[in-house]
N, C-alpha and C positions, 0 to 999 in steps of 0.2 A: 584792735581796730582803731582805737580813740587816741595811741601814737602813730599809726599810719598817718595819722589828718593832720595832726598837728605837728610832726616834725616836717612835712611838706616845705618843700620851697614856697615861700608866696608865689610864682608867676606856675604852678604842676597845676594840671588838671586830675588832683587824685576822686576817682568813685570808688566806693563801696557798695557792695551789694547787701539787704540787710532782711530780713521779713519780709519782702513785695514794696522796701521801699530804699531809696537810694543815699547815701551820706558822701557830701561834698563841698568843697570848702569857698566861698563865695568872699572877697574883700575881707579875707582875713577870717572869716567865720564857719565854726561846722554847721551846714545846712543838711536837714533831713528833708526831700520831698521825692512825691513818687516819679518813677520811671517817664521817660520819653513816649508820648503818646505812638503808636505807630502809626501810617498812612493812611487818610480817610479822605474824603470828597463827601461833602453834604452838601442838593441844593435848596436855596434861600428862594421862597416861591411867596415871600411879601409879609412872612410871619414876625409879629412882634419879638419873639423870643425863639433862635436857632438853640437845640438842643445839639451839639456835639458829646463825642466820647471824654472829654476828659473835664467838661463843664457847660458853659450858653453863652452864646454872642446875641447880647441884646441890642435893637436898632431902633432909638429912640427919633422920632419923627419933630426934626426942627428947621427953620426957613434961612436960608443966608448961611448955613456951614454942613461941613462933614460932608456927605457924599450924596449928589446930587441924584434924586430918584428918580427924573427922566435918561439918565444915562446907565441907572440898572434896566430899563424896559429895553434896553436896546442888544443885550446877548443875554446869553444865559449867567444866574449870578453863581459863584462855586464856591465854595468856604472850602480849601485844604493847609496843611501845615505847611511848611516851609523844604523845598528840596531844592534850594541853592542855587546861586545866580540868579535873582530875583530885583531887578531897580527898581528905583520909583522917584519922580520929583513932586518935593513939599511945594516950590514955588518958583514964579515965573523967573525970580534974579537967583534961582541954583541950580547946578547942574544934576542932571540923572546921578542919583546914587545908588550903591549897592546897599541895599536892606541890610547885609549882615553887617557891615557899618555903624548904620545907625541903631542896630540893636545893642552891638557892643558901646556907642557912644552913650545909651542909653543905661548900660550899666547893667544889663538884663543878662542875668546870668545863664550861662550854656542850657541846660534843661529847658528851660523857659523859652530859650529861642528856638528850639528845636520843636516846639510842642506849639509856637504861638500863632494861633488861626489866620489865615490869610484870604480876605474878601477878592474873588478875582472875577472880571466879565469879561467874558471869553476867557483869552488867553492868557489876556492882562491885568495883571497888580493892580488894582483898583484904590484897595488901604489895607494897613497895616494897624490894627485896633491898638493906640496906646504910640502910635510914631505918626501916624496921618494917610490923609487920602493925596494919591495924584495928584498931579494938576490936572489933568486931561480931564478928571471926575468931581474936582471939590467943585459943590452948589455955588451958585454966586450971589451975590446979595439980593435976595426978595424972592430968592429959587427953594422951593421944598427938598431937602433934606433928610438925612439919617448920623446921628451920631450913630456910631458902633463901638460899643464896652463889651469887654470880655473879662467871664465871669468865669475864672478856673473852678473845677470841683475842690472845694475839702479849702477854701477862702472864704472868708467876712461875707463877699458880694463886691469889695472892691476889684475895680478893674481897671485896664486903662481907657480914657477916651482918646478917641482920634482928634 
């Protein structure tokens, strides 16, 4: 198994399957972590701390950033993974981009993107924990707020913020 990984091309996307957990080579390195979350929808009904299946997106309440709390009252908030074709703009002078973009420019390895919780109201991409919120939803200066950090299971407690 441990030459499978390592005689790999750097650009192969090799997995292994191994005890309930996955071996996979990230920038050059054998990485062991578990399997791709499957499909879930939780909703966020104003709780300090969302417990998903594969860890907790915590929403810490600050004024002037992250994601603006009068524009969660306004649909319902969804926390699901990622299923593709997803945009979102960081800011007024960039254009809409594709999420899977900026997760690859982010350096955030396949598993990780495939597993990484997505804040949506309604229908739409609201933020992306650890890439940022919309425009349409970042708080504005003196507006109450939410960071959103995501806290995978079987990690420190580091996560990203938005």
């Amino acid at each position: 198994m441990l030459a499978q990984l390592t005689r790999a091309a750097p650009d192969a996307r090799v997995l292994l399957a191994h005890a309930g957990l996955e071996l996979g080579i990230h920038r050059g390195r054998v990485v062991v972590h578990a399997p791709p979350v499957g499909p879930f929808a939780v909703t966020w009904n104003g709780e300090a701390a969302l417990a998903l299946p594969h860890g907790m997106l915590e929403w810490v309440p600050v004024v002037g950033a992250g994601i603006a709390a009068g524009a969660l009252a306004e649909s319902p908030v969804v926390v699901r993974r990622r299923t593709g074709g997803e945009r979102i703009q960081l800011a007024a002078n960039r254009p809409r981009q594709a999420l899977k973009g900026l997760l690859q420019n982010a350096r955030m390895p396949a598993w990780e993107r495939a597993s990484l919780p997505l804040v949506f109201c309604g229908d739409t991409l609201a933020a992306a924990p650890g890439i940022g919120t919309d425009l349409r939803f970042q708080a504005g200066q003196d507006v109450p707020g939410y960071l959103i950090r995501w806290h995978p299971r079987g990690t420190d407690g580091a996560g990203g913020d938005d």
